[in-house]
N, C-alpha and C positions, 0 to 999 in steps of 0.2 A: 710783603708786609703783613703782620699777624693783626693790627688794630682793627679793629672791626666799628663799623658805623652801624647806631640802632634808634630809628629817631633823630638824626642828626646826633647822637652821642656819640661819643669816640671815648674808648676804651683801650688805654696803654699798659702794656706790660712792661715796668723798667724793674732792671735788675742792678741794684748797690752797691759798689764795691766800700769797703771800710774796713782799715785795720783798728780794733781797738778791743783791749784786755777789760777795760772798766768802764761804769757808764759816765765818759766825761761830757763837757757841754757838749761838742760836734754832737757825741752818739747818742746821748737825751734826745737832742734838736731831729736827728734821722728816724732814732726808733716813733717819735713824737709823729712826724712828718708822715712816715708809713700809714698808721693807725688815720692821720687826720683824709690823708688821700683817698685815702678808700673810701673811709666816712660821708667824708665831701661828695665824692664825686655819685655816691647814689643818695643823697637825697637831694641834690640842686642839679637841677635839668643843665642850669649854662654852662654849669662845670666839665671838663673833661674828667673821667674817671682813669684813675691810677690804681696798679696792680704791682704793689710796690715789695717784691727779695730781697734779701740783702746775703753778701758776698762779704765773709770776712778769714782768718786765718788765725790760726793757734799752734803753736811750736812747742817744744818740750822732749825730752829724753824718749828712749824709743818705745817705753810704756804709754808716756803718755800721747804720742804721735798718733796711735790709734785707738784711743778710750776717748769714745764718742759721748760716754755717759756722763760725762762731768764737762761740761761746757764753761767758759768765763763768764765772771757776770755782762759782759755786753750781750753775750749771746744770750745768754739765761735772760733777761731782761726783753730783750727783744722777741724769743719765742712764749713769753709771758705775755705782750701785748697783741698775738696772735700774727707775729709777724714769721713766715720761710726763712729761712736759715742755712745758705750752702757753707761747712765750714769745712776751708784748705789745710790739711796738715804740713806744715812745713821745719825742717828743720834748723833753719837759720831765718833771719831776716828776707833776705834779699836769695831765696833759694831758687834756681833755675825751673827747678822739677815743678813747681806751681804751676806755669805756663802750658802744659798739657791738660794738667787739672779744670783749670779756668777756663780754657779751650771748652773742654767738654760739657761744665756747667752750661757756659752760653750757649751751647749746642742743644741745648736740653731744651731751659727754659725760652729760644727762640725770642730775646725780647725787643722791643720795637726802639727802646731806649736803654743805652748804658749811662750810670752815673758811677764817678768816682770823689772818692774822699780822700784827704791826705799824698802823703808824695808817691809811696810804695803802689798805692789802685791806682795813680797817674802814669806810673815811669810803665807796669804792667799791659794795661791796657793799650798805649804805645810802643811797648815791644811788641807785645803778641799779633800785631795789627788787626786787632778787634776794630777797632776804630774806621776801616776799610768796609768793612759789613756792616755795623751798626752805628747809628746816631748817638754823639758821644757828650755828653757834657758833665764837665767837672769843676767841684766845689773847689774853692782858694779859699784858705782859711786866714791868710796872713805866711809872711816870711818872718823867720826868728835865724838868730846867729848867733848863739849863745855860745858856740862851740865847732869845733874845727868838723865835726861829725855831722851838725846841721847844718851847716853850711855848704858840706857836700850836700847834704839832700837838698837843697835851696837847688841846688845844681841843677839837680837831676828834674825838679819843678819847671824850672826854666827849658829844660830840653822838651819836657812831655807837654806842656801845657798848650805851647802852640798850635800843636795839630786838634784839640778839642774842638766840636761843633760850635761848642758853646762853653764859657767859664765864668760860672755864680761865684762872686766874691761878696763878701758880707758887708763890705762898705764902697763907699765912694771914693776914698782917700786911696783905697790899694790899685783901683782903677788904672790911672797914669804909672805906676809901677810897673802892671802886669803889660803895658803898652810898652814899655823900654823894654822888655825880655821879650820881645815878640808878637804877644796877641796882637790879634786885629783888634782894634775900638768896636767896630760894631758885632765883635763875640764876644765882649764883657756886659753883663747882666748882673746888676746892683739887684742884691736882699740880703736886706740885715736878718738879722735873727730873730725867732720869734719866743713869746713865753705866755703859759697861761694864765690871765688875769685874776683867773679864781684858786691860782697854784697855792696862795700864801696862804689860804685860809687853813683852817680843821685846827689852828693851835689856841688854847683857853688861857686863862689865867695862870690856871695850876701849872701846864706844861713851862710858860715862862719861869715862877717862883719855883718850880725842882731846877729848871737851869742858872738862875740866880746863885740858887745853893752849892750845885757842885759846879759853876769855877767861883766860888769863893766873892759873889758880887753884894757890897753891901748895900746900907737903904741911902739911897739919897745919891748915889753914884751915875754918871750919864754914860750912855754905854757909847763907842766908838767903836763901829764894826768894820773889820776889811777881810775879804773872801777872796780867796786867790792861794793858787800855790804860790810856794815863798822862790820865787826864782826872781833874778836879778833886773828881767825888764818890768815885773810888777811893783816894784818901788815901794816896797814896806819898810826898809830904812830909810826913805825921805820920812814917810807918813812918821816914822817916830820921830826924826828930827824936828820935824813939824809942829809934833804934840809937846816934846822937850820944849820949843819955844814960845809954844800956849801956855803952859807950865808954870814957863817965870816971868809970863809978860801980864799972864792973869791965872792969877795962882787962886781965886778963890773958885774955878772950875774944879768940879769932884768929877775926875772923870776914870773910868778904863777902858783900855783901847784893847777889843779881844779880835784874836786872831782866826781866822778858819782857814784850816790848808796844813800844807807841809809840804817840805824841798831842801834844797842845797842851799838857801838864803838864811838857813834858822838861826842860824850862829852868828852869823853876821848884824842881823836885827836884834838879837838877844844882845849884842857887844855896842849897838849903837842905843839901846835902850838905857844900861848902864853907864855909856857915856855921856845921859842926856839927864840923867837922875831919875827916870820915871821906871826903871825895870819892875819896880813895887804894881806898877801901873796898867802891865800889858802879861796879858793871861795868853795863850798857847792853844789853843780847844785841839789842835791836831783836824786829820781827814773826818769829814763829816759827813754821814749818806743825806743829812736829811736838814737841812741850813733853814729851814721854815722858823724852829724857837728859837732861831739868833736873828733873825729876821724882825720877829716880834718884840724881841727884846731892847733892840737900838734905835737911840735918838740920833744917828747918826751916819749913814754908812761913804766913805770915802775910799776912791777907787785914787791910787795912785802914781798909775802904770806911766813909763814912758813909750810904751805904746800897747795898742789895741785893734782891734777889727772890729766888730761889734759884740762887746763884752756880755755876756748871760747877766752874769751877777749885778748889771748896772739894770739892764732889766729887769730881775728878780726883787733887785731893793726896790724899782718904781712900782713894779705891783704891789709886792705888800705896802707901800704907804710910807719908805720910808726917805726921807731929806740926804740927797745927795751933794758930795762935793765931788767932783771927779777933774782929773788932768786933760785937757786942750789934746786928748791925739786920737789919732785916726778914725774911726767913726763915730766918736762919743756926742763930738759936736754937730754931727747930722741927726743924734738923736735927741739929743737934752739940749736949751738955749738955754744959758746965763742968765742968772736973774728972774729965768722966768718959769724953768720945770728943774733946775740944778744950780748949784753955782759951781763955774766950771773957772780953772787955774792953769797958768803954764807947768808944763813939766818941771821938777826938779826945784821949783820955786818954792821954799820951804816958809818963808812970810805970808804970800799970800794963799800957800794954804792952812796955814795957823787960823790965821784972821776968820776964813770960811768954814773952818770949822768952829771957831769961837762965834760967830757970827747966830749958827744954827741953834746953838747950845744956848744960847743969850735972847734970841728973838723968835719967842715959837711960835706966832702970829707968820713970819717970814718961811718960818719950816713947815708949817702944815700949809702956809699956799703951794709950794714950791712940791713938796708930795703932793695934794691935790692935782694941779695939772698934771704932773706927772704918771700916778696911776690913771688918769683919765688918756693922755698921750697911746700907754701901751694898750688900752682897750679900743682904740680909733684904728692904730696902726699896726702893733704889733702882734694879732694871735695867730696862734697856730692856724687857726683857720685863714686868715687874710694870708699868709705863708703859703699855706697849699693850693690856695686858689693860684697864685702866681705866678707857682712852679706847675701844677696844672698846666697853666695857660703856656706857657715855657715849652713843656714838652707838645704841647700842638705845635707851634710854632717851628721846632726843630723837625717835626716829623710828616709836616705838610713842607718845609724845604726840601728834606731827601726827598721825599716822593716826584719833588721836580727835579 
């Protein structure tokens, strides 16, 4: 074993696997994680120190297989926060010839711990029998089925995930799932996700009123935020049938309900907007690098998924301050209680979440307790820092196992 003890410290080399082309929540959450490990672990003695690479892959035609000089923004992004960078060329997804590559990376960097992200760093690590040599534990993000395609890889999750030392899944809820497909119970390891509490800040006045302007927001208008791409288990056509029947049950609410995201859902919510009268009502903003001035802009942000693991964005809206409605699944309600840091609804339940979001718009004595605890919640339990300490403490934990 390569960790070395200095002072009672222990110093880990783990090496990341992750496929990912842009910086979505997962790869935020990773690049974020790296940068906090290291941090952490040399200015607080009880912490173990982490030495954290990351492993990811980029495919493209046979110029771009070897033009190392143009990296994707995950990569770009991630050697921006001073983070190592092995990147696999691959020609296809699922391309065989990896598995030499990857081989030799871990050969290189000798680490004491592997982590994997996603299905492809699972099924990989399990083929290559990495996992034989090194201490292996791998992230679960949630199972989706959207489609005959992922649901093979659902598959493939299922086959790899067993054999991991350890599997960090982001809520509670996925827990008893990952037990019917195999894991052991006591190799599942509950952490939600983390976000930075002072993330929302740096936006003023002004950057608000230029966003007001160009989506066309007038005065006196309550803004209705949902963030999320537009795919089918995120439920932004309830959320409009929802506001349609806020609409006409209390029609003296000035509201618009702006969108951030994009997907295969647009046309479908654009066609339930129009068939609910409110298309006039619901703005479009498209992909957005930087969600902080819609953040600051909304009396309102409702998360509408019929399911979830532990949403960023339900985080992102508690820190900046902002009153949430969200749907009853999967980790949401081990993060926010009802009534008390959110008001939380059954899925698909389109009355009562009219009502909850009428509720917020109507009693702002109600919306700013209800923010209140709530940014106070993500600064107790959720930063990055409380994150890294855990998974820290995580990898001691697996690498004082192997050593017996």
């Amino acid at each position: 074993m390569s960790a070395e003890t200095k002072k009672d410290k222990t110093t880990f080399r783990v090496l990341a696997l992750m496929e990912a082309g842009t910086v979505s929540g997962p790869a935020k959450n990773l690049i974020e994680f790296c940068r906090r490990a290291r941090s952490l672990g040399e200015t607080l003695e009880d912490v173990p120190s982490a030495q954290v690479s990351l492993v990811t892959f980029q495919r493209g035609g046979a110029g771009a297989m070897h033009d190392v000089s143009s990296p994707n923004p995950f990569v770009a992004a991630a050697r921006a926060g001073g983070v190592e960078v092995d990147v696999i060329r691959e020609r296809f997804r699922f391309d065989p010839r990896v598995l030499g590559e990857l081989r030799s990376i871990v050969e290189r960097h000798s680490p004491d711990i592997i982590q994997t992200h996603q299905v492809k760093s699972h099924f990989l690590v399990k083929l290559s029998g990495l996992w034989r040599r090194h201490p292996w534990i791998a992230f679960h993000h949630g199972y989706t089925t959207t489609d005959v395609k992922m649901q093979f890889y659902n598959r493939l999750n299922r086959w790899s995930l067993p054999t991991a030392h350890r599997v960090v899944t982001v809520c509670g809820a996925f827990a008893p799932q990952l037990t019917r497909e195999g894991v052991r119970p006591e190799r599942i390891f509950v952490r939600h996700n983390s976000i930075n509490p002072n993330g929302a800040g740096g936006v003023n006045d002004d950057d608000v009123r230029a966003l007001k302007e160009r989506l066309g927001i007038g005065e006196g208008e309550r803004i209705v935020l949902a963030v999320g791409r537009l795919s089918r288990e995120k439920a932004h056509v309830d959320l409009v049938n929802a506001l349609g029947r806020m609409h006409a049950t209390d029609p003296a609410i000035n509201f618009r309900l702006v969108i951030v995201g994009e997907g295969p859902e647009q046309q479908a919510v654009e066609r339930a907007a129009r068939e609910q009268g409110v298309n006039e009502r619901v703005v479009f903003a498209g992909h957005v690098s930087d969600v902080r001035p819609f953040y600051a802009l909304a009396d309102v942000m409702v998360l509408p998924s019929h399911s979830e693991g532990s949403p960023n964005v339900l985080l992102e809206a508690m820190a900046a301050g902002v009153p949430v409605v969200a749907t009853k699944v999967g980790g949401v309600p081990e993060i926010v209680e009802d009534e008390e840091s959110a008001l939380l609804v059954a899925p698909r339940d389109h009355i009562a979440m009219a009502e909850a979001v009428a509720r917020l718009i109507n009693d702002a004595p109600l919306a700013m307790r209800l923010a209140s605890k709530a940014r106070a919640l993500v600064a107790a339990h959720y930063t990055p820092d409380a994150y890294a300490r855990s998974i820290t403490e995580l990898y001691h934990e697996v690498w004082r196992a192997g050593r017996r």
